[in-house]
C-alpha positions in Angstrom: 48.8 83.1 61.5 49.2 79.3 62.9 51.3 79.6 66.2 54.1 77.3 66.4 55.5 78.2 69.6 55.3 80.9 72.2 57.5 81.0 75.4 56.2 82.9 78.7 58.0 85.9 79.6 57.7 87.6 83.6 56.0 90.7 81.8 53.3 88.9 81.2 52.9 87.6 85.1 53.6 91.5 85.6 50.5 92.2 82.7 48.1 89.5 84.5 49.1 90.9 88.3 48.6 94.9 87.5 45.7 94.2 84.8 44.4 97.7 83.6 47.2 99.9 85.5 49.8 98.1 83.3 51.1 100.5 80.9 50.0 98.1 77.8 47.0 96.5 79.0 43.7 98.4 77.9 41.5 99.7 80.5 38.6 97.9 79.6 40.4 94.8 79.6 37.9 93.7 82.2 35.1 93.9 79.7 37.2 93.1 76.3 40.0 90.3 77.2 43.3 90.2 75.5 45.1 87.3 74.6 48.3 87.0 76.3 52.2 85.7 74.7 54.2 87.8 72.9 57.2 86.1 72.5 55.7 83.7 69.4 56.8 82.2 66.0 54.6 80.3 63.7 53.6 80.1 59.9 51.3 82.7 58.0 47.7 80.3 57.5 45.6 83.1 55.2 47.0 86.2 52.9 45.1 89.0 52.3 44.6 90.1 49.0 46.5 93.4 49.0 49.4 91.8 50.7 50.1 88.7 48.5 53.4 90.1 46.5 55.1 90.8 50.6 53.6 87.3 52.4 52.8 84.0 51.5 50.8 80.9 53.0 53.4 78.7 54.4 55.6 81.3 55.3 57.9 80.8 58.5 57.6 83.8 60.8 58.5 85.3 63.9 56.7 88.8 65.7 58.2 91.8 67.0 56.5 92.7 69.8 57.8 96.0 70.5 55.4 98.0 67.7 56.7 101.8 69.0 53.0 103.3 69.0 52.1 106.3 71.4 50.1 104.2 73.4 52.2 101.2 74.0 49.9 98.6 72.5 51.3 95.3 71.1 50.6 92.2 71.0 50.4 89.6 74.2 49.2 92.8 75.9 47.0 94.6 74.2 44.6 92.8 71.6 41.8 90.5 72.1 42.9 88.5 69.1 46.9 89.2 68.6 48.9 87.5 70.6 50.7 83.4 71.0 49.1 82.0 73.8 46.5 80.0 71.0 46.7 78.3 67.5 45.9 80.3 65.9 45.8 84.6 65.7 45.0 87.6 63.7 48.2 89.9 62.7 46.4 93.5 62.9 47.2 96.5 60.1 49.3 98.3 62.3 51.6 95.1 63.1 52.2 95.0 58.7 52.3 98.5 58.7 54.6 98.7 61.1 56.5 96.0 59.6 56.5 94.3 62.6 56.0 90.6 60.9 59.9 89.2 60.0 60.7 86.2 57.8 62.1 83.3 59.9 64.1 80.9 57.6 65.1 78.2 60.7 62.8 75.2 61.1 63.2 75.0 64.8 60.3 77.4 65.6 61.1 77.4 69.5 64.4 79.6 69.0 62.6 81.3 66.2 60.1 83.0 69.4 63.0 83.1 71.6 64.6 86.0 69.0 62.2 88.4 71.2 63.8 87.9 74.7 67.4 88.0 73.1 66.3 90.7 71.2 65.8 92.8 74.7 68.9 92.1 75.4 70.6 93.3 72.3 69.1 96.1 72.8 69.5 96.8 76.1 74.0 96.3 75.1 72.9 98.7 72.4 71.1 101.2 74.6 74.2 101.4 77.1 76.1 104.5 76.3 80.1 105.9 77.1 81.2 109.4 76.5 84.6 111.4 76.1 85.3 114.4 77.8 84.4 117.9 76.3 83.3 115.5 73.3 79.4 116.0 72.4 78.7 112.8 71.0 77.2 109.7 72.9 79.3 106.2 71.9 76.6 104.0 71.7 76.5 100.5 73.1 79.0 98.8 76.4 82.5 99.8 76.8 84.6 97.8 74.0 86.9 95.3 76.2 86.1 97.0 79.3 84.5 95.8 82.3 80.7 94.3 82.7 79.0 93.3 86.1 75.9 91.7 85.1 74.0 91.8 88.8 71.7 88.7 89.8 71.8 87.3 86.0 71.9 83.5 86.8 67.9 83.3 85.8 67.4 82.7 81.7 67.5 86.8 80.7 70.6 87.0 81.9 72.4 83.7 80.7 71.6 85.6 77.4 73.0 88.8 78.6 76.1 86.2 79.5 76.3 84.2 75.7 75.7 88.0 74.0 78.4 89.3 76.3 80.9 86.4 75.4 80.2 86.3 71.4 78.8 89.5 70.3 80.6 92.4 69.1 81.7 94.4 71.9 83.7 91.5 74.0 84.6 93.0 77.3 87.7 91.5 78.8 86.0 91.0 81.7 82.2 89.6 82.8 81.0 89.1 86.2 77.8 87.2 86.3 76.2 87.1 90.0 73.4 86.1 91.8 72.0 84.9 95.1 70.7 81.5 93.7 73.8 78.5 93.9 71.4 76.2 91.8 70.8 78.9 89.0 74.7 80.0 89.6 75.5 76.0 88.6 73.6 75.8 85.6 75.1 78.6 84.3 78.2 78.0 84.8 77.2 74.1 83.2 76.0 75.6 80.1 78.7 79.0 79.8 81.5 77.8 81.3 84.5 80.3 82.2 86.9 78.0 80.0 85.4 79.0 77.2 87.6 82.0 77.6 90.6 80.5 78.0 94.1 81.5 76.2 91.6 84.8 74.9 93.2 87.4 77.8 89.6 87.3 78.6 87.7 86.4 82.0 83.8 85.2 83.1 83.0 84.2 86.6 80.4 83.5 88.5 80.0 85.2 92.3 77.4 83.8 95.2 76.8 87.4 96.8 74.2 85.8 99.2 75.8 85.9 102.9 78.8 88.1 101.8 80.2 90.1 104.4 81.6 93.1 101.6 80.1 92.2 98.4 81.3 95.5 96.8 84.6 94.9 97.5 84.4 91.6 96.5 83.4 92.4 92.9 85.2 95.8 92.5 88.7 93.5 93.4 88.0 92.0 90.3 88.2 94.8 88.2 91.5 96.8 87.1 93.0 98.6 89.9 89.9 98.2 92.0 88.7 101.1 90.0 85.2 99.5 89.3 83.2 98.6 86.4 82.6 100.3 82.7 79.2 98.9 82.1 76.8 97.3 85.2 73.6 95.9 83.9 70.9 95.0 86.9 68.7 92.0 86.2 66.1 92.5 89.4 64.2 94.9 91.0 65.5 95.2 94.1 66.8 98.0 95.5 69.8 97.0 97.4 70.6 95.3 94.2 70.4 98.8 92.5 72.6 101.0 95.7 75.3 98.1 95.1 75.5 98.5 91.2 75.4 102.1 92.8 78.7 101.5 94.4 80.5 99.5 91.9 80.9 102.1 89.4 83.8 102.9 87.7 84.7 106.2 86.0 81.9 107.0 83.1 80.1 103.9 84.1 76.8 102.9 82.6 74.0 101.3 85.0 71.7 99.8 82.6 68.8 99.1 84.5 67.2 96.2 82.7 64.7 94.6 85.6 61.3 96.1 85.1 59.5 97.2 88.5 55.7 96.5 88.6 55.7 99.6 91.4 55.2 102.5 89.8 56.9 104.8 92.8 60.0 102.2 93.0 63.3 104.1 93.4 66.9 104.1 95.2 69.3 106.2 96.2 71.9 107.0 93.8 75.2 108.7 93.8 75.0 112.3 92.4 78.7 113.0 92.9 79.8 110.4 90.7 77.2 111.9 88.1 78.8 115.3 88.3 82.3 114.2 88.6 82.8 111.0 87.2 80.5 110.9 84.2 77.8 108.4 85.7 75.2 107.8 83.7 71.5 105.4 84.2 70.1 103.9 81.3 66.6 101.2 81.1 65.4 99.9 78.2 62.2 98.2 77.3 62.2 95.8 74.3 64.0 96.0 71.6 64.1 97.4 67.9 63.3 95.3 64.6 67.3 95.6 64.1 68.1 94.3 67.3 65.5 90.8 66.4 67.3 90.8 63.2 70.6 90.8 64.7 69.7 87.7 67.4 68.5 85.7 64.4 71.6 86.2 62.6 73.8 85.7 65.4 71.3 82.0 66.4 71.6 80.8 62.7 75.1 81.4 63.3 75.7 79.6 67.0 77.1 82.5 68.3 73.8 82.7 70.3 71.6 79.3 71.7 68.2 80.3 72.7 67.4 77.2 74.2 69.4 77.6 77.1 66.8 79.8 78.2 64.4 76.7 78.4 63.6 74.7 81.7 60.0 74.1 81.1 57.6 72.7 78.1 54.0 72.0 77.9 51.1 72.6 75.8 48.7 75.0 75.5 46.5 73.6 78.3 49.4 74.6 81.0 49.6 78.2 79.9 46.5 79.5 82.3 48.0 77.3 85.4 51.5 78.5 84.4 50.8 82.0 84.3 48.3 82.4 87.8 51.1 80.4 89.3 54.3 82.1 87.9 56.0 82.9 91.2 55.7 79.7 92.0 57.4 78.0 89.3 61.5 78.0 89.6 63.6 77.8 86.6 64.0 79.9 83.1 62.2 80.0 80.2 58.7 77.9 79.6 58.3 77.2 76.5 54.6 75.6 74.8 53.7 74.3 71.6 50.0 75.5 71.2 49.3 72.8 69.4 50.3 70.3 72.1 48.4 68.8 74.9 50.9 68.5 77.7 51.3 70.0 81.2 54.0 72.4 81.9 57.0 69.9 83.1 60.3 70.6 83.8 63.4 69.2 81.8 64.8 68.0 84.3 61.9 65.5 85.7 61.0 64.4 82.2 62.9 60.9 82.9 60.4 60.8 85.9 57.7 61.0 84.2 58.2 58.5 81.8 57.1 56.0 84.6 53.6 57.1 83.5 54.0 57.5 80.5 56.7 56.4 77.9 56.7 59.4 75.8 58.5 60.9 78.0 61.4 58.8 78.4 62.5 59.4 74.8 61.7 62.8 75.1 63.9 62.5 78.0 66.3 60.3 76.1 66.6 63.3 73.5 67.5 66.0 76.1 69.5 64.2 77.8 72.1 63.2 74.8 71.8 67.3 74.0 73.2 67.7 77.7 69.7 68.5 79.2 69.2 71.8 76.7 65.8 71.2 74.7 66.6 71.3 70.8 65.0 70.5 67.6 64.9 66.8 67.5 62.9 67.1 70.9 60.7 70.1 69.6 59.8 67.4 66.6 59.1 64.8 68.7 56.6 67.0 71.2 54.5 67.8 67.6 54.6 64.4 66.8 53.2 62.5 69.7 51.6 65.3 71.8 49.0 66.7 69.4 
């Protein structure tokens, strides 16, 4: 397979930190590297011969990570020669027999290995459960036109979590996004603005709960009655994150717990009253099925979903080992990088200073800026073009 493009995700700063005690990363992985990126789209390069009548050279295709095997393997994690983090990259048996390879028919491969991350979070909607009383049956998925907290979701997973929440099937009536960051809080409001839900009976806002005296009352004022939320989904690790969603539940409630912790002994207290008598319930989810990847690249090739407002970053494949030693360190959302680019890693918004050095970058600046300063297509062709 010729990678196209591959975006960084924090599992894989969680992979490179924890090394052989992560969950997916082999324990000789001292002795036998893997190749890291598993959010990747590209074009199949060479065919087997038993596999010509299901693939073809030329092909457009995007991965799915999330393989399902007992020992957790996939790819970005796993393999010393399966993952998007190079140009090019073996696809293993158990990938085709797992039918893990899906057709991408888009020509802008960027959203193409964005389906992965917004397939997480399909999933993780999915995932979230309600039940009936003295009724035996899980409904599957977020309360239909009830209430969602999504809890320090400013950061790129959660603006999906926000544009999934606004234009996919189960349309609560009301979203509260929050988070502790005003700069991430502003772009997200920029790019998903609460007008969009104008004249719908609907609402979205956007809460600062840094240096709140009572943020639990702030957010549960929002909600019917005061009576709290149907769905809370928790976008960081953090434990007084977690005791809040704790507190914010409503009757039946759902506390999807979508952060993953790199401590293995990381917990939090957790109200076992509300289990008993209210119907509480804690989900987590880790990935996402090959249905949920299908459904993000049917809801993108429809615009009900636009990938690229995860983006904040771009470079090459020479920024990926500086980009990934230095993850903490680097603010923002998504970084996305065109293996096949030389580039650094450089932020959207300083690519108009840049162009001082060098003039590329002032139309590539020119291009995001017309597409109010989300990457797109035209710039993705442009990158190939002039940075190879």
């Amino acid at each position: 397979m010729k990678v196209a493009a591959s975006s960084m995700c924090y599992s894989t700063y969680k992979a490179y930190c924890l090394g052989a005690e992560h969950k997916r990363v082999p324990d000789d992985v001292a002795e036998h590297p893997v190749m890291t990126g598993h959010e990747f789209s590209g074009e199949i390069a060479e065919v087997g011969s038993e596999l010509t009548g299901r693939y073809r050279v030329g092909q457009r295709i995007v991965i799915q990570p999330a393989m399902g095997l007992p020992s957790g393997y996939s790819p970005g994690y796993s393999y010393p020669a399966y993952g998007g983090d190079a140009t090019y990259t073996i696809v293993p048996e158990v990938a085709i027999d797992k039918d893990a390879i899906l057709p991408y028919d888009g020509t802008y491969m960027a959203n193409g290995c964005l389906a992965e991350p917004l397939m997480c979070i399909i999933g993780a909607f999915h995932a979230s459960y309600h039940t009936t009383q003295y009724v035996y049956e899980h409904e599957m998925g977020i309360k239909r036109g009830g209430a969602l907290a999504l809890l320090g979701a400013a950061g790129p997973m959660g603006l999906a979590a926000v544009e999934y929440a606004l234009n996919g099937p189960y349309q609560p009536t009301l979203i509260i996004v929050t988070d502790i960051d005003q700069t991430r809080l502003d772009r997200a409001r920029r790019l998903l603005p609460p007008e969009r839900l104008e004249g719908t009976g609907r609402r979205l806002v956007y809460l600062n709960t840094a240096g709140c005296d009572d943020p639990v009352d702030l957010l549960r004022g929002h909600t019917p009655h005061g009576m709290g939320f149907d769905d809370i989904m928790v976008f960081a690790a953090s434990r007084p994150l977690l005791e809040m969603a704790d507190r914010l539940k409503g009757r039946d409630c759902c506390l999807n717990f979508f952060a993953g912790p790199t401590d293995k002994d990381f917990s939090a207290t957790f109200n076992f009253y509300d289990v008993h008598y209210e119907s509480a319930h804690v989900v987590g989810t880790s990935g996402g099925a090959r249905s949920d990847m299908l459904e993000a690249l049917q809801l993108t090739a429809e615009g009900k979903l636009s990938p690229s407002l995860m983006i904040t970053h771009v470079g090459g494949l020479d920024a990926v080992p500086h980009t990934l030693e230095h993850f903490k360190e680097t603010p923002g959302g998504k970084k996305l990088f065109y293996p096949w680019a030389t580039m650094p890693l450089v932020a959207l918004a300083d690519l108009r200073a840049k162009a001082a050095q060098d003039r590329r970058y002032a139309t590539l600046a020119d291009i995001v800026e017309a597409n109010d300063g989300i990457w797109c297509e035209e710039a993705e062709a442009f990158l190939l073009e002039n940075f190879s």
